[in-house]
Biopython code that builds the backbone (N, CA, C, O; Angstrom):
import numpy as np
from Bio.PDB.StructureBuilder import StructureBuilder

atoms = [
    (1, "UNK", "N", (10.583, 11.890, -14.052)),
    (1, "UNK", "CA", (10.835, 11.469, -12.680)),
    (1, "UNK", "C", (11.851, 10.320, -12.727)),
    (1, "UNK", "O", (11.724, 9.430, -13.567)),
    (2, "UNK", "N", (13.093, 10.322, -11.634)),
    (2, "UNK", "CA", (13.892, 9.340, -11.839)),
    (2, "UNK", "C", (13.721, 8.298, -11.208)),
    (2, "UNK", "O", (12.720, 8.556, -10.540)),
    (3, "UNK", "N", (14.087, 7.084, -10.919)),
    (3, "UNK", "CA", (14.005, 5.864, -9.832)),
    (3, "UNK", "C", (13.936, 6.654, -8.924)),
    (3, "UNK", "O", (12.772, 6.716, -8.530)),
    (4, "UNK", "N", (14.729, 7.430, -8.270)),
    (4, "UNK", "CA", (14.968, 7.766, -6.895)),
    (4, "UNK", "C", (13.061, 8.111, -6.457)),
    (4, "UNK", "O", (12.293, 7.380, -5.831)),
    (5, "UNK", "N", (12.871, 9.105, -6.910)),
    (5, "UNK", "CA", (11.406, 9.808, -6.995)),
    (5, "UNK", "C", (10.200, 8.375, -6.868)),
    (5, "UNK", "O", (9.565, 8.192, -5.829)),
    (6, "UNK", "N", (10.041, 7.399, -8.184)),
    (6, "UNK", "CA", (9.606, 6.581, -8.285)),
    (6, "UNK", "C", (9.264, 5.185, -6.649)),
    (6, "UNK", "O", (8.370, 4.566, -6.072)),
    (7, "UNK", "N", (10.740, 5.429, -6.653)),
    (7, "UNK", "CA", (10.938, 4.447, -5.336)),
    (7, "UNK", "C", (10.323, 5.062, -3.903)),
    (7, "UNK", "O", (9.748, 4.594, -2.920)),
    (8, "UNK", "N", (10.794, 6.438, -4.371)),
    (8, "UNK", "CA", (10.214, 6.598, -2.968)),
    (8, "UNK", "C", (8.709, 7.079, -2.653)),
    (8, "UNK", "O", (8.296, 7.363, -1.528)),
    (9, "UNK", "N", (7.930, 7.122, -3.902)),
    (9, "UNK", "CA", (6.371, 7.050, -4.130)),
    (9, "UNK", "C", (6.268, 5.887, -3.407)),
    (9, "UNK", "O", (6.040, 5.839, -2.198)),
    (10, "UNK", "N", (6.476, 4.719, -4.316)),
    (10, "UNK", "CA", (6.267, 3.661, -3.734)),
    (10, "UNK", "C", (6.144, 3.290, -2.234)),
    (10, "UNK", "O", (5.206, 2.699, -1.698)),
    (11, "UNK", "N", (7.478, 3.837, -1.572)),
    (11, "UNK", "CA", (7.967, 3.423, -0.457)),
    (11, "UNK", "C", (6.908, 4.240, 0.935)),
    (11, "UNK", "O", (6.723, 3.885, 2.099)),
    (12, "UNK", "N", (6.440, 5.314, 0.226)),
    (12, "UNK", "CA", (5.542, 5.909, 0.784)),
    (12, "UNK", "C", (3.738, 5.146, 1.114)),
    (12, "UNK", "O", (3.051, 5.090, 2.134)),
    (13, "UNK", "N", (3.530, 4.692, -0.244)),
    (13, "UNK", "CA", (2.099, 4.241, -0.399)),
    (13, "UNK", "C", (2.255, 3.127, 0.182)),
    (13, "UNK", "O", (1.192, 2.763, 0.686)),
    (14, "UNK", "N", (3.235, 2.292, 0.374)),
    (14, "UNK", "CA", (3.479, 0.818, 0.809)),
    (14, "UNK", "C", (3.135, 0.941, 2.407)),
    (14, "UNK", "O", (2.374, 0.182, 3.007)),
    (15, "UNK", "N", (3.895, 2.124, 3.015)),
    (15, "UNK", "CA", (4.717, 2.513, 4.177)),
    (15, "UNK", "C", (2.976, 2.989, 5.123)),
    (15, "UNK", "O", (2.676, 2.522, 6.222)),
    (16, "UNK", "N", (1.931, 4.169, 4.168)),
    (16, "UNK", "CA", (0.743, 4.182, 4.602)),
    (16, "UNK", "C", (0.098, 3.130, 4.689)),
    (16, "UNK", "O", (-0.488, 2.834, 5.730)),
    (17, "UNK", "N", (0.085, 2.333, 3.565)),
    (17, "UNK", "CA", (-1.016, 0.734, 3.871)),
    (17, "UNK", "C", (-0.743, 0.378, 5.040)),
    (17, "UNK", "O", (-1.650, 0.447, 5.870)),
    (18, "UNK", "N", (0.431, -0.052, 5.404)),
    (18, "UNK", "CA", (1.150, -0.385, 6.404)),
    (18, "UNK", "C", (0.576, -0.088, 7.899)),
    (18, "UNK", "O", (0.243, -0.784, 8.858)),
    (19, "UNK", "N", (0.624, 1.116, 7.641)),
    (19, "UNK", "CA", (0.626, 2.173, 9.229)),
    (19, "UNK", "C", (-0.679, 2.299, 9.220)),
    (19, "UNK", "O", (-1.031, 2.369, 10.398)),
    (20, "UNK", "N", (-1.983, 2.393, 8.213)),
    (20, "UNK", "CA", (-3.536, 2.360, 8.343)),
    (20, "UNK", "C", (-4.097, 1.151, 8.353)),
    (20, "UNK", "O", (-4.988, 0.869, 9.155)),
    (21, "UNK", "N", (-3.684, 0.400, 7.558)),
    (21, "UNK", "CA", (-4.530, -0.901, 7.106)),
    (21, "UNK", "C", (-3.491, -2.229, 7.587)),
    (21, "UNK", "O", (-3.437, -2.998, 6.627)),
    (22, "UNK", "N", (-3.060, -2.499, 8.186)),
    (22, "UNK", "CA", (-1.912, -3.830, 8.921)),
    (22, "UNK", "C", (-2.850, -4.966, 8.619)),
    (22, "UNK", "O", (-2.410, -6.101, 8.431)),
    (23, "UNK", "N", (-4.156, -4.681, 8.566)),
    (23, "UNK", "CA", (-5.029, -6.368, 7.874)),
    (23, "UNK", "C", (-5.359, -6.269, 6.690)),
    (23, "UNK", "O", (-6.314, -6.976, 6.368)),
    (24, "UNK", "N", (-4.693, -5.338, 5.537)),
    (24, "UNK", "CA", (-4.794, -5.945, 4.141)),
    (24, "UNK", "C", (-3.223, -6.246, 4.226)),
    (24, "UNK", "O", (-3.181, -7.476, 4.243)),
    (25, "UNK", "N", (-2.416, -5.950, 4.264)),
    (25, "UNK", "CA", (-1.013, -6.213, 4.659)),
    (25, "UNK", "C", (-0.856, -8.175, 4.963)),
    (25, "UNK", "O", (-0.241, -8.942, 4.223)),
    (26, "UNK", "N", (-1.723, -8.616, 6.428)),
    (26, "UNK", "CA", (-2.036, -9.715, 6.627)),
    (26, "UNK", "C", (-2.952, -10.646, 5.533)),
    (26, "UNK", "O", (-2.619, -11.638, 4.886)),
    (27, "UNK", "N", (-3.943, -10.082, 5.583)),
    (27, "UNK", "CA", (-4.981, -10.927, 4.001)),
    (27, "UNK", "C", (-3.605, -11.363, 2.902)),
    (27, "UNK", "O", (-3.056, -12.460, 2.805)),
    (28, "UNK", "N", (-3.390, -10.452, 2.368)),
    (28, "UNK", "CA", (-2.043, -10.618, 0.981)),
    (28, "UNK", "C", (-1.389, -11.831, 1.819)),
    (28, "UNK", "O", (-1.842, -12.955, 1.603)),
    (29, "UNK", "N", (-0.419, -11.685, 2.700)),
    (29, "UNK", "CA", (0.664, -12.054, 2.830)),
    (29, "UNK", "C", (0.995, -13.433, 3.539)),
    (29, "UNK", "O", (1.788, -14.343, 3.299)),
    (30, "UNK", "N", (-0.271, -13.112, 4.838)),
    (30, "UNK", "CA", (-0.108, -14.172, 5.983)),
    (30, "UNK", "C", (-1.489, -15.425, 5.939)),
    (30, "UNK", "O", (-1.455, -16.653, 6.031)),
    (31, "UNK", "N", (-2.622, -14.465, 5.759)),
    (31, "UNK", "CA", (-3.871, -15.435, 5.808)),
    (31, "UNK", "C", (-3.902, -16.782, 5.082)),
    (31, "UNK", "O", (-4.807, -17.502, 5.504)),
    (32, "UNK", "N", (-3.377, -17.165, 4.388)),
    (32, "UNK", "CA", (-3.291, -18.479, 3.736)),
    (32, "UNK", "C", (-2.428, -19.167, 4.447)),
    (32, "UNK", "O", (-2.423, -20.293, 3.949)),
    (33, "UNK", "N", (-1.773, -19.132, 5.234)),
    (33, "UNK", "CA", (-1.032, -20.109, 6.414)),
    (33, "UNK", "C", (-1.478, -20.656, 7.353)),
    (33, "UNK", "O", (-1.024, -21.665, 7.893)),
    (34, "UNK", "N", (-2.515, -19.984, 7.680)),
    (34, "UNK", "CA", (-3.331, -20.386, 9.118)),
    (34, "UNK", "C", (-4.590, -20.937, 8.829)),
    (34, "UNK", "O", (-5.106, -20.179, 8.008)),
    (35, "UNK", "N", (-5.478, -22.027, 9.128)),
    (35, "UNK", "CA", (-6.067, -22.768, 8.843)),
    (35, "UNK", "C", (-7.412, -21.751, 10.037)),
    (35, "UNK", "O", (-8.365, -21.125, 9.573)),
    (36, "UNK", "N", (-7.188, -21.830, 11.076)),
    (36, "UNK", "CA", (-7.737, -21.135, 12.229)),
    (36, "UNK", "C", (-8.231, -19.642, 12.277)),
    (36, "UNK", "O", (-9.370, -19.215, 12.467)),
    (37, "UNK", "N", (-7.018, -18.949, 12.043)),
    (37, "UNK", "CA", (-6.854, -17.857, 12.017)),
    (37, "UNK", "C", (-7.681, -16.627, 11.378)),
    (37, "UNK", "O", (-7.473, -16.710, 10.167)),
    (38, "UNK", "N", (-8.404, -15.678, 11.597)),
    (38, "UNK", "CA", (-9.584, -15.130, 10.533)),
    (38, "UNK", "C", (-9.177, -13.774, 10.945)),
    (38, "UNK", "O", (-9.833, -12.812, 10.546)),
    (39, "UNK", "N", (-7.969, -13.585, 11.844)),
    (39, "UNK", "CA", (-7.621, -11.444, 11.568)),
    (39, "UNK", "C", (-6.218, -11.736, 12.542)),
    (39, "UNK", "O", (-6.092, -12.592, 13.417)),
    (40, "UNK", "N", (-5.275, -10.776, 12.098)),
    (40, "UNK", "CA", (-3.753, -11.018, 12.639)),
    (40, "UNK", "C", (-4.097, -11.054, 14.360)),
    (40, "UNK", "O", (-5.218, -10.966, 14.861)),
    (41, "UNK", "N", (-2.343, -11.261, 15.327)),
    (41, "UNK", "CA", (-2.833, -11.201, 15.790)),
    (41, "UNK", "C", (-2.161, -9.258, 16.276)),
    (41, "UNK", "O", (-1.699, -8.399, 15.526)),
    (42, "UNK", "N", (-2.395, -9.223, 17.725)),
    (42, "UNK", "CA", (-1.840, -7.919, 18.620)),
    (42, "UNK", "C", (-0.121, -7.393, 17.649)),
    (42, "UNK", "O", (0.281, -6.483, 16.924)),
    (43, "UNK", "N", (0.404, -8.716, 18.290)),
    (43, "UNK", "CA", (1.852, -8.202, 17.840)),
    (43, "UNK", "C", (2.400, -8.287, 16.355)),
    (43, "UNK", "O", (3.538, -7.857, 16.168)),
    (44, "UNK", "N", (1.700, -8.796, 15.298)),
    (44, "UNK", "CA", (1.654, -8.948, 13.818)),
    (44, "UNK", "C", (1.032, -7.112, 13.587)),
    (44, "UNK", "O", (1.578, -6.318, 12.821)),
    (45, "UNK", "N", (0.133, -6.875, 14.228)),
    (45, "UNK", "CA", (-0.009, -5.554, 13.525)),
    (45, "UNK", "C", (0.624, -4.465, 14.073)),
    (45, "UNK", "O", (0.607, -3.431, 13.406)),
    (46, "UNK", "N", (1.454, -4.461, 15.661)),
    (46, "UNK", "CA", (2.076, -3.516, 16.151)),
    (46, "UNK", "C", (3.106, -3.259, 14.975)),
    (46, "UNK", "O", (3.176, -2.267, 14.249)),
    (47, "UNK", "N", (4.173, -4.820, 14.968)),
    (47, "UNK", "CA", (5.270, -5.111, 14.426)),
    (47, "UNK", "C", (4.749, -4.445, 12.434)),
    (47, "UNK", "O", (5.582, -4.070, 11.609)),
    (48, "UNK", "N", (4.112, -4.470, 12.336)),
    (48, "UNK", "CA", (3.637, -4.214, 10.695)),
    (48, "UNK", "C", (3.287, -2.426, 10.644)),
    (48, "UNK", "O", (3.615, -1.513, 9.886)),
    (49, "UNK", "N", (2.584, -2.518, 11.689)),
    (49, "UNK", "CA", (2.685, -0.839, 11.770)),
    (49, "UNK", "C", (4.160, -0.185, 12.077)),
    (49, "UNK", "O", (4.395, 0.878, 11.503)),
    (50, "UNK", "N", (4.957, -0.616, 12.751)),
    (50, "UNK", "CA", (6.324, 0.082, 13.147)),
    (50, "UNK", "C", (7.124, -0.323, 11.899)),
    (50, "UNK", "O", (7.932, 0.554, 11.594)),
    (51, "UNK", "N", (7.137, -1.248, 11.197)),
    (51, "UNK", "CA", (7.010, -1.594, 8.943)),
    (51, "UNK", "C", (6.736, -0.283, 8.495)),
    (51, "UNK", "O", (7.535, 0.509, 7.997)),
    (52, "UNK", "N", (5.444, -0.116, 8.734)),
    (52, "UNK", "CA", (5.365, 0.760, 8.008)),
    (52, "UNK", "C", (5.723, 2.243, 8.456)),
    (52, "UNK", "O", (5.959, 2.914, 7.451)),
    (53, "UNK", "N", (5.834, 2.930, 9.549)),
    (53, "UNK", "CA", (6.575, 3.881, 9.774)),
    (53, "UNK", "C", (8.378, 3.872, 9.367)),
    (53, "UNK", "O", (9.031, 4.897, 9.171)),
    (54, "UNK", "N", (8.782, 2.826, 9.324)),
    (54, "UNK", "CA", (9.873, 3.074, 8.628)),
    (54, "UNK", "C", (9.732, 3.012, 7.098)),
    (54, "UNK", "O", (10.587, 3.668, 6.503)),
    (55, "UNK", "N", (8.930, 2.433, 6.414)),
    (55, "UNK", "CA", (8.725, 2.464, 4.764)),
    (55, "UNK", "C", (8.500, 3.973, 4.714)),
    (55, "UNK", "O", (9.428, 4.722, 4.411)),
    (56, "UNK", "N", (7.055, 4.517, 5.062)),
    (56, "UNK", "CA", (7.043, 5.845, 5.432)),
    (56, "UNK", "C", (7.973, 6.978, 5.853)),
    (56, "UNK", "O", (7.788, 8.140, 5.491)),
    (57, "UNK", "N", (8.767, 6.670, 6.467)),
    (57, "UNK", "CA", (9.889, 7.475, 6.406)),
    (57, "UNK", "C", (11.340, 7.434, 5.129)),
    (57, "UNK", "O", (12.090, 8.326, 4.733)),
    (58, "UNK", "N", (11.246, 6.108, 4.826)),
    (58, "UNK", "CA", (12.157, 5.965, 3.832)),
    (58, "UNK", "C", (12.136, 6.782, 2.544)),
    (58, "UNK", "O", (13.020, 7.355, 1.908)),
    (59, "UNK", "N", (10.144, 6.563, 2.298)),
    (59, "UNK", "CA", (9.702, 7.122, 0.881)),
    (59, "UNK", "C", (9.744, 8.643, 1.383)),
    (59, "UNK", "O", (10.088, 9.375, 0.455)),
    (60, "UNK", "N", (9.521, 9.269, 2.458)),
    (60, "UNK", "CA", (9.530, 10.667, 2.766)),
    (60, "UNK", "C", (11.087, 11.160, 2.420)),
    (60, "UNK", "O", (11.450, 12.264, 2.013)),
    (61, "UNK", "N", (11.601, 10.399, 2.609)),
    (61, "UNK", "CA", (13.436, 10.872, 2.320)),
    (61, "UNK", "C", (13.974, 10.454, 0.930)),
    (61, "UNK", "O", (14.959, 11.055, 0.500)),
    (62, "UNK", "N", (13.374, 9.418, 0.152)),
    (62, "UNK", "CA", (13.314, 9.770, -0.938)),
    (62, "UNK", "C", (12.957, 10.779, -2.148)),
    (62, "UNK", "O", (13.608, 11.215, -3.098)),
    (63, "UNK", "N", (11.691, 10.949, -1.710)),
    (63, "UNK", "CA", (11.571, 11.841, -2.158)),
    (63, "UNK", "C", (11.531, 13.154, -1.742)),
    (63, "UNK", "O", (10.680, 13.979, -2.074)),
    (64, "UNK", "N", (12.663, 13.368, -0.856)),
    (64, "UNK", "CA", (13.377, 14.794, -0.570)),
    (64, "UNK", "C", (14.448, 14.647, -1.265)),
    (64, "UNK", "O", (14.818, 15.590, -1.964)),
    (65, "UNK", "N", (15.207, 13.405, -1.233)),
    (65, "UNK", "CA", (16.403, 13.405, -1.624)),
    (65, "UNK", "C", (16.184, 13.482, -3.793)),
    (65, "UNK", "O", (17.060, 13.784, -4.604)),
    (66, "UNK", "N", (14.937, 13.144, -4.033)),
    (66, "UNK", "CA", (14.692, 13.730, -5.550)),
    (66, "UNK", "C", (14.821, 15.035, -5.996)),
    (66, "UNK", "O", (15.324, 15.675, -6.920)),
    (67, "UNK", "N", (13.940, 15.237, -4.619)),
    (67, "UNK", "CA", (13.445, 17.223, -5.084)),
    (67, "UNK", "C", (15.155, 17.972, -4.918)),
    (67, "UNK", "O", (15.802, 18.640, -5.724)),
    (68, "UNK", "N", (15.434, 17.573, -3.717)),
    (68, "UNK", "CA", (16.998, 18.517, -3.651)),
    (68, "UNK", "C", (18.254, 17.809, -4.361)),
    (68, "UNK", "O", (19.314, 18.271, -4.785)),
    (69, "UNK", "N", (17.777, 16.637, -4.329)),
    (69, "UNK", "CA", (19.500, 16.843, -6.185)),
    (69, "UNK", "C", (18.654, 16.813, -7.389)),
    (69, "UNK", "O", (19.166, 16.894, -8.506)),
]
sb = StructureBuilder()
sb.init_structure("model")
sb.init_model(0)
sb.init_chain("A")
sb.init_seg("    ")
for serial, (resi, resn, name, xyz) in enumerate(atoms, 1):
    if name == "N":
        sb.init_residue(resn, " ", resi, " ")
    sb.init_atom(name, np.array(xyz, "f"), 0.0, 1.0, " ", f" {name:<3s}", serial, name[0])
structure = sb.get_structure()
């Protein structure tokens, strides 16, 4: 399997966390900033889900663009 293939695994599994789970996404990334804060808020997970529909689409075209060259 080449990078291309590789990357766009990735870009896929990243792209689902993303679009299912937007509060492990937050835990990792954001939760240690906010002293208050104990789950994202409305527009952190819209904005993280529409993240991940484009990761998701990226890794879907990657790995088309593996299989057909």
């Amino acid at each position: 399997m080449n990078v291309l293939g590789i990357v766009g695994v990735l870009l896929l599994i990243l792209g689902l966390i993303m679009l299912f789970k937007p509060s492990v996404i937050w835990s990792i990334t954001e939760s240690w900033k906010s002293n208050d804060a104990t789950e994202p808020s409305d527009l952190y997970v819209w904005s993280t889900r529409i993240g991940g529909l484009m990761f998701t689409l990226a890794g879907l075209g990657g790995i088309l663009a593996f299989w057909v060259l």
